[in-house]
N, C-alpha and C positions, 0 to 999 in steps of 0.2 A: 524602681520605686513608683507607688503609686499615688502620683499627684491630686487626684480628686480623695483620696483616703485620708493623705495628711492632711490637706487644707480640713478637712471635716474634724478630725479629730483635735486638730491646734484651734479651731473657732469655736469651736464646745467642750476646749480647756477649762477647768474646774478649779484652776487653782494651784491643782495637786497634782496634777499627773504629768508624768514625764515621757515623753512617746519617742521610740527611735524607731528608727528606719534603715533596713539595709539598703548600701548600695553597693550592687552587683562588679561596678565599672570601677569602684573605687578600692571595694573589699573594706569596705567600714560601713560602721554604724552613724548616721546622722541624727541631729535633734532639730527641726526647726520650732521658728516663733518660740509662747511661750514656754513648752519643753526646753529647749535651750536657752532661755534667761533664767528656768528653775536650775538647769544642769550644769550650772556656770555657777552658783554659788555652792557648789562642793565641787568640779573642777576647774583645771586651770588651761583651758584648750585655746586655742586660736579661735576666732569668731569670723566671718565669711558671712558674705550677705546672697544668698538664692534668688539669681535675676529672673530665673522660673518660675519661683512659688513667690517671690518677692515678699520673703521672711527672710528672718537673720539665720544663722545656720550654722552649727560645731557639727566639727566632724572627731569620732571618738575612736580610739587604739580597743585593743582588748583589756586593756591595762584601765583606761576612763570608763569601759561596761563594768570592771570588777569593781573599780571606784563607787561606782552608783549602787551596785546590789550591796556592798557593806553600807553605804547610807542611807539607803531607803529600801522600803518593801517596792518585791517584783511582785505586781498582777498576774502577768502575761506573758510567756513567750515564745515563739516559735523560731528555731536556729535561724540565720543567716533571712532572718524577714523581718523580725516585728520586736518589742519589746516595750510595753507599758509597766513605769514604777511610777509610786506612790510615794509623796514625800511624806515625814511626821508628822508634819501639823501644814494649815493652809499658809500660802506663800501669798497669795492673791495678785496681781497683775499691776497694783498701786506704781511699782516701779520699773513696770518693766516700758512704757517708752523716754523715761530716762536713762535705763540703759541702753537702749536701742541708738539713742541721742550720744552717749559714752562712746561705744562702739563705731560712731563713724557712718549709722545707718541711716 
């Protein structure tokens, strides 16, 4: 995974967008920051906090990617690399460091 990629993409989070990442070493798909506080109100994954990117951090089955494409529109994707969806409507970031505070982070 590429760390100067995500951090870019979760700091110029829109709101809306839900960005996954593969990982090679793990064979899943992760969300961090706010991707994974938007991806956590339609799934119900474990939460992990990323001592690397020092964001919060789900890691998703193939079962939590299919979760997500019936909930929101896919952007973007390229197999076993990337995936950007689009939530319905804005979610906006108001609660995401009290969930962050929930979660233990």
């Amino acid at each position: 995974m590429d760390k100067e990629r995500i951090l870019s993409k979760e700091s110029a989070n829109d709101g809306q967008s839900v960005y996954l990442f593969y990982d090679e070493d793990e064979g899943c798909y992760k969300a961090f920051g706010k991707s994974a506080f938007y991806a956590d109100m339609v799934l119900d994954v474990m939460k992990y906090f990323s001592e690397e990117l020092q964001l919060p951090e789900i890691r998703l089955t193939e079962f939590n990617v299919r979760e997500l494409r019936q909930s929101m529109t896919k952007l973007e994707h390229r197999l076993h690399e990337f995936y950007h969806f689009r939530t319905r409507s804005s979610i906006g970031d108001a609660g995401y460091e009290n969930w962050k505070s929930n979660c233990g982070f």
